[in-house]
C-alpha positions in Angstrom: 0.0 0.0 0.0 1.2 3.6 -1.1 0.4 6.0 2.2 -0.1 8.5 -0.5 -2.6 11.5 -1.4 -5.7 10.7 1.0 -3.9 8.2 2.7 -1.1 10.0 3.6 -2.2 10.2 7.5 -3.4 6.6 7.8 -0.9 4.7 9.9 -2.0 0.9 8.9 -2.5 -1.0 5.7 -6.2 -0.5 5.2 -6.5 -4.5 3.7 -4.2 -6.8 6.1 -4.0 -4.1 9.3 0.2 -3.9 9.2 1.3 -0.8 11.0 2.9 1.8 8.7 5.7 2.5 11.0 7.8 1.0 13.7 7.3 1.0 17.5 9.6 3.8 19.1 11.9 2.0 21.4 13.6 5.3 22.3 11.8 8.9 22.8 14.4 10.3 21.0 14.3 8.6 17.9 11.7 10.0 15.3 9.3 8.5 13.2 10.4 5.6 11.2 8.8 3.5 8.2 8.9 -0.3 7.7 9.7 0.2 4.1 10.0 2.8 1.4 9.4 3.1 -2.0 11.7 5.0 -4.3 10.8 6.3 -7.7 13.4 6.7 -10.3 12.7 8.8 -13.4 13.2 6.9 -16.6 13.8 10.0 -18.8 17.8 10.3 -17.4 18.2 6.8 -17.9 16.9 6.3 -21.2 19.5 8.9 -22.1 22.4 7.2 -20.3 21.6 4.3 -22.5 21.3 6.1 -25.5 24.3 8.2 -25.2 26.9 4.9 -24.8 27.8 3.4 -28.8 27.1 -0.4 -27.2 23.9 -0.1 -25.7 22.2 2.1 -28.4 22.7 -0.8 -30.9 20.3 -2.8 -28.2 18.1 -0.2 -28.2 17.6 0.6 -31.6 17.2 -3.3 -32.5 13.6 -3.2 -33.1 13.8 -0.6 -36.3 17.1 -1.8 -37.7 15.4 -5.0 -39.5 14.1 -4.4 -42.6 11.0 -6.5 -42.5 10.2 -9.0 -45.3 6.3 -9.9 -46.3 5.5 -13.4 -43.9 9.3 -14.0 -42.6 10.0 -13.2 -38.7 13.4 -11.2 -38.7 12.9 -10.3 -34.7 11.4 -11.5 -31.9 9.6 -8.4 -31.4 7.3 -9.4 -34.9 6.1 -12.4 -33.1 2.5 -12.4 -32.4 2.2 -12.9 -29.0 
């Protein structure tokens, strides 16, 4: 569960009851979270692939086949 938007104040999983943070064993120590969830943009990635020579070649793959009437060149043709 994301304790996100509207559910930013909640402080247990609304389906299984888990508490949102852990018991303070020390007054001192502040509020702290089982778990956290980290995004990672794709946009500066995607250009860190792009920008090597190797791994644009990988990237590219799917346009790089010319395609022939009823013959599979890549996997990405397939149907499924």
């Amino acid at each position: 569960m994301l304790y996100y938007l509207k559910n930013t104040e909640l402080n247990k999983c609304i389906t299984c009851g888990y508490a949102h943070y852990k018991p303070k064993i020390d007054r001192e120590i502040t509020i702290v979270t089982y778990r956290k969830h980290r995004y990672f943009l794709i946009t500066p990635r995607l250009q860190k692939l792009f920008m090597s020579p190797k791994t644009v070649e990988h990237m590219i793959c799917h346009y790089s086949y010319d395609t022939v009437d009823g013959v599979m060149m890549h996997s990405s043709d397939n149907e499924a």
